[in-house]
Residue, then its C-alpha position, 0 to 999 in steps of 0.5 A: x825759194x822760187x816757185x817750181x813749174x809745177x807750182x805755177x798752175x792756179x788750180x794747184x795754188x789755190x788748193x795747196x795754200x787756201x785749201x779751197x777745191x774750185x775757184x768761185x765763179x768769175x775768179x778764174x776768168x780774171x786770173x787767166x787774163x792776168x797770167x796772160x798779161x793782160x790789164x784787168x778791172x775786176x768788179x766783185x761784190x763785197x765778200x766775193x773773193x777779190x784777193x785770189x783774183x790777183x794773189x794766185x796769178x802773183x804766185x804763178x808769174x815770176x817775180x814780186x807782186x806790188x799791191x797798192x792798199x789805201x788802208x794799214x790796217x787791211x794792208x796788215x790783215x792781208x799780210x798776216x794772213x799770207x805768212x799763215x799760208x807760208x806765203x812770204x809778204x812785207x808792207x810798207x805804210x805810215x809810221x814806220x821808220x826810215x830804216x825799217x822801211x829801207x830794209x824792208x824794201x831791200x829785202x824786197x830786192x834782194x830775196x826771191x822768197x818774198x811775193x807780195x810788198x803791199x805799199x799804202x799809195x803816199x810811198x809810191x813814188x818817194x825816192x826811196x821807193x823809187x830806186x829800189x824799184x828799179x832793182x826789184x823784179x815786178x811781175x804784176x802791180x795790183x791795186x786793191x780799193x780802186x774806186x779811191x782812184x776816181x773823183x766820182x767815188x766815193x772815197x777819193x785818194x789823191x796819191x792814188x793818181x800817181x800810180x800811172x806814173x809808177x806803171x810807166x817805171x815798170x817794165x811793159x810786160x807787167x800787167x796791172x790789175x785793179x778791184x773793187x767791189x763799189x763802182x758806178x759806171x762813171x767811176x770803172x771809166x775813170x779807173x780804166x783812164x787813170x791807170x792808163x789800161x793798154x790795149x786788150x784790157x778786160x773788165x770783168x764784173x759779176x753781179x752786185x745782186x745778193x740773192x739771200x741778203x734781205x735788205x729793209x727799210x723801217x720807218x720808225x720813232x723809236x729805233x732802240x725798240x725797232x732794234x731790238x725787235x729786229x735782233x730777237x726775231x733773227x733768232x737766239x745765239x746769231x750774230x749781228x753787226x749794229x752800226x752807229x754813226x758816233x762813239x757814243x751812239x756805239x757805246x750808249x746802244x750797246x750798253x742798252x742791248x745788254x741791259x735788255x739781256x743781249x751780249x753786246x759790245x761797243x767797238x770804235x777808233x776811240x778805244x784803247x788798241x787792246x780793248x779793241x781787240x778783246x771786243x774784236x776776238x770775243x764776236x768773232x768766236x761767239x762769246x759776243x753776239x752783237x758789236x755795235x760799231x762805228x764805221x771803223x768797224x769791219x773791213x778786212x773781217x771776213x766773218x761768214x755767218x753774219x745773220x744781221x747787219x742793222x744800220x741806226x742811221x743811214x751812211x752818207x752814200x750807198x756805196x758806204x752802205x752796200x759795202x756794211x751791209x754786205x757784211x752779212x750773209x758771206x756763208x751763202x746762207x740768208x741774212x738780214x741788212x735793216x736800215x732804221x729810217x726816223x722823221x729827221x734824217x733825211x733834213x740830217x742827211x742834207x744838213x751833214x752833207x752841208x757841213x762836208x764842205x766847209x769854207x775855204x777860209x776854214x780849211x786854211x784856218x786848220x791846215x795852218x793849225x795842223x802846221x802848229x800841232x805838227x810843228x812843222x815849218x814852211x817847206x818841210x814835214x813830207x810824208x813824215x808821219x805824226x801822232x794825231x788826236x782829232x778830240x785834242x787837235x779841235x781843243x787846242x786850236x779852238x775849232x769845232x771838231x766837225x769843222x776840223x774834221x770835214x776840213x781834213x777830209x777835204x785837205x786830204x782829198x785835194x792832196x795836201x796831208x794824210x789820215x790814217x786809221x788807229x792801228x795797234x801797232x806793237x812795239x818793234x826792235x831790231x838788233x844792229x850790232x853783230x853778236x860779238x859787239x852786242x857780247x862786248x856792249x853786254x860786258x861793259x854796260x851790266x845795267x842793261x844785260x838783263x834786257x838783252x838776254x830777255x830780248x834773245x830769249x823771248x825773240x830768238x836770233x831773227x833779232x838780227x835779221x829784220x824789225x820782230x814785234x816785241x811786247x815792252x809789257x811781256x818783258x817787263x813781267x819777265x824782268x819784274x821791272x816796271x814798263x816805264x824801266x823798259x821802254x826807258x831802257x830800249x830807248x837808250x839802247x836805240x839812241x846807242x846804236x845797238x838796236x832800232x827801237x819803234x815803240x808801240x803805237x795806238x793813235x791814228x796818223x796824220x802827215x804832210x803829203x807835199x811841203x808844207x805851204x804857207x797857209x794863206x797861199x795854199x793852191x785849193x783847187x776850187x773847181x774840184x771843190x765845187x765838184x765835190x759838193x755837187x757829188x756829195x749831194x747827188x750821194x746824199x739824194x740817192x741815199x734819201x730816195x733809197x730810205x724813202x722808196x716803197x714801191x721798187x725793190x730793194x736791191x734793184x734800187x742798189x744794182x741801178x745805182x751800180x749800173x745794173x738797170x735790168x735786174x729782176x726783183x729780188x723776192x726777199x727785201x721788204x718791198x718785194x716781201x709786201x708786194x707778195x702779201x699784199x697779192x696774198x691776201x688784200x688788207x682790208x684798210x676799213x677794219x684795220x682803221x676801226x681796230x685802230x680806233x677801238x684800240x686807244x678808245x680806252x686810253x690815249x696810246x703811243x704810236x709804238x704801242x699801237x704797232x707793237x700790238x701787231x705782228x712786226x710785219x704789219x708795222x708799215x700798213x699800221x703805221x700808214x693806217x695811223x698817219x691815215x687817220x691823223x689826215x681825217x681827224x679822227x686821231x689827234x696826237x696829245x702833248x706827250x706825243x700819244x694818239x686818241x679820239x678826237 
């Protein structure tokens, strides 16, 4: 049903189906603008409520609203998360069928109960798309993740540029609004230009300081023990997030953390969909205290009393890094972010950010094997979705998985296919032949009645109205018959046009954005490849002077990167916490140098246990104590990397 007059108040929404009394600061400026049909760039810090900003003006404006998400498995959380609040909403994204995705969009025409339709940026402007969006009535177009729409961002989307042409299909009337919570001044100019804003657009931004969330640099060798020391010391039973920048990292630092007697667990894209999910549901209800994850990890989770976030290596770019560490703290309360900064990476840093931009020759090289795995000839394969394993992809076609990476990354950017996330995307059926058939096909086909009864039984007559997500394994313990008998069956069932059978998918997704070319006459754009190497290392450099400053605060370094030039220091980051130690209590720099040298007179001592003989708060002036001494030649490093009397 429609929403009454009397449903259309914001205040009234967002109490009826969030629950919450007030709107947080900011949020009813920008809904006010909306509603008065004006276009609107909001800018809020992660964790700072950007969904409300265009979900209550949605529900108080006549019509459906479409929200433009570049990420599955955010694009599902969102939308589950409305039903629970008795909010209709649908998606439409990469590896859904054809016909799921047709009734989806003539639901979207035809039923006024549905307020939301969330659609991944490639479905845009497919035909399909296009002709039922003349036939719905649009009463606002949102687009969430905004900075993918700039190429001065850090996380480019190209079919996110085709968006000013889906507003030109919309009536006039429809205001857009678009959210971020990572833009540099550059890039909010570029959303604004983009989107083709009208006249009397609002740019409405809050500040990207976080007044409680202590950010950390600690220069170290050891960042396993650094690590450890940082979990303890922010107390027994917080919750923590620990990023590593590879599968193995993730799985080899959590494996450690328990042997160290802490509750920890590895989460990353590699894993099986379930066990994903196991890892996933047990952190967020407290059996595990730690997940150590890869950057899969994280978006769309809005877990409030995070007290942690530790970064083993530092992200490609702030913005990367701004995003995960805001993940801490979301509850008001103080936390922690704490990057782990060792000699090497910054050459690390420069050496990834070369390896970013492969060659052309060896982009051609894996778009054409991209071609082979996908079997997909010349001039075909659109926006038709593949399974796709990055690992057996490199094996196959002899390429180094970093290559092939980096190269794909690189396709995508300039237009030409598609990455999806590994979503667990459960099995989905839907019956097409009407009861009386479906009675005449169960009389005369026996072998399969078991299988439709348990269908009915377990998923009740919505069967018949639209794709229900069903489990093959849940049936198969019903029908005590193995998962393979199942899934064998459904398939035939599908291929006999009694239902659409979608089975369950684990693997991340790959397509063709545009017809396939021939390789060799793929039209790299060469010029916006130069541009993306030199915005890469203009990224990498503002990383490395981040890890490396330590005389201006933390936070202050993030805001002037987001063009916030004037904010006060924080108080709160390691920088500003020494400054105020240091004004305390001056260090006496000649007793710590003596203590020191009397410390390993006896015996030869690693740096790490020098510093671990002083308070954590120390471990910088120690450590510049210790460098110090090595400079004057009264420390000299042995063989086996320990430090001694000359």
């Amino acid at each position: 049903m429609p929403l009454a007059p009397s449903e259309t108040n914001p205040l009234a929404l967002l109490r009826q189906h969030w629950g919450h009394q007030q709107f947080r600061p900011g949020q009813e400026e920008i809904i006010t603008a909306v509603l008065n049909g004006r276009d609107a760039l909001a800018l809020l810090p992660t964790g700072g409520g950007k969904s409300i900003c265009f979900q209550v003006p949605a529900l108080a404006r006549p019509g459906i609203c479409i929200v433009v998400s570049p990420l599955i498995a955010l694009m599902r959380d969102q939308v589950e998360n409305l039903r629970k609040r008795g909010i209709k909403a649908e998606a439409v994204f990469a590896g859904m069928s054809h016909q799921e995705i047709d009734q989806t969009l003539d639901n979207c025409v035809y039923s006024k109960e549905i307020k939301f339709l969330y659609v991944s940026p490639e479905r845009l402007l497919t035909d399909l798309f296009r002709a039922r969006l003349a036939r719905m009535n649009v009463g606002l177009l949102a687009i969430d993740e905004a900075h993918c729409l700039s190429q001065w961002g850090y996380d480019f989307r190209p079919p996110y540029l085709r968006i000013a042409e889906l507003r030109a299909l919309l009536p006039a009337t429809v205001p857009c609004i678009a959210l971020t919570a990572t833009a540099t001044g550059q890039v909010r100019q570029d959303i604004v230009e983009k989107l083709s804003f009208r006249p009397g657009y609002g740019i409405f931004t809050q500040s990207f300081a976080r007044p409680k969330l202590s950010y950390s640099v600690l220069h170290t060798e050891d960042k396993l023990r650094r690590l450890l020391e940082v979990l303890r010391g922010v107390g027994p039973g917080k919750t923590g997030i620990v990023y590593a920048r590879t599968r193995r990292q993730a799985e080899d630092t959590a494996a450690w953390l328990v042997q160290q007697k802490l509750p920890a667990a590895a989460y990353h894209a590699g894993l099986p969909a379930e066990q994903r999910t196991r890892v996933q549901e047990a952190w967020l209800t407290d059996k595990t205290r730690i997940i150590v994850a890869t950057n899969a990890f994280g978006m769309g989770i809005d877990k409030p009393d995070v007290r942690v976030v530790a970064h083993l290596d530092a992200p490609a770019t702030l913005e990367a890094y701004y995003q995960e560490a805001g993940r801490a703290g979301r509850d008001g309360l103080y936390a922690f972010a704490v990057l782990l900064s060792g000699p090497a990476d910054a050459d690390s840093l420069r050496r990834q950010a070369q390896l970013a931009h492969p060659p052309p020759d060896v982009v051609r090289r894996v778009y054409q094997a991209l071609a082979n795995y996908s079997r997909t000839a010349v001039g075909g394969g659109e926006l038709v979705a593949f399974d796709f394993d990055l690992g057996l992809f490199a094996e196959t076609y002899r390429l180094k998985a970093v290559d092939a990476h980096h190269a794909l990354k690189m396709l995508e950017q300039q237009g030409f296919v598609q990455l999806t996330e590994a979503v667990n995307q459960p099995a989905r059926v839907q019956l097409i032949s009407n009861q009386q058939d479906l009675y005449l096909f169960q009389v005369a086909n026996a072998q399969h009645d078991l299988l439709i009864k348990a269908l009915l039984r377990m998923y009740g007559g919505e069967l018949f109205v639209g794709f229900q997500a069903i489990s093959e394994s849940a049936l198969s313990r019903h029908l005590r018959q193995s998962t393979t008998d199942v899934v064998r069956q459904l398939r035939y069932l599908h291929t006999a046009g009694v239902l659409h059978y979608q089975p369950r998918r684990e693997l991340p997704q790959a397509m063709f954005t545009t017809p396939r070319y021939d390789a060799p006459q793929l039209p790299l754009d060469e010029r916006r490849l130069k541009a993306a190497r030199q915005l890469t290392e203009q990224q990498t450099t503002a990383v490395i002077e981040y890890a490396a400053s330590t005389t201006r605060c933390r936070q202050q370094l993030l805001l002037d990167y987001f063009a916030e030039p004037d904010a006060p220091a924080c108080g709160v980051c390691d920088v500003c916490l020494a400054r105020k130690k240091a004004r305390q209590a001056p260090i006496d720099a000649a007793g710590l140098q003596a203590g020191l040298l009397e410390l390993v007179r006896p015996a030869p001592l690693l740096p790490r246990e020098v510093v671990a003989r002083y308070p954590s708060t120390e471990a910088a002036t120690v450590t510049a104590a210790l460098r110090t001494l090595v400079e004057l030649g009264k420390l000299v490093y042995a063989p086996d990397g320990r430090l001694g009397l000359k």
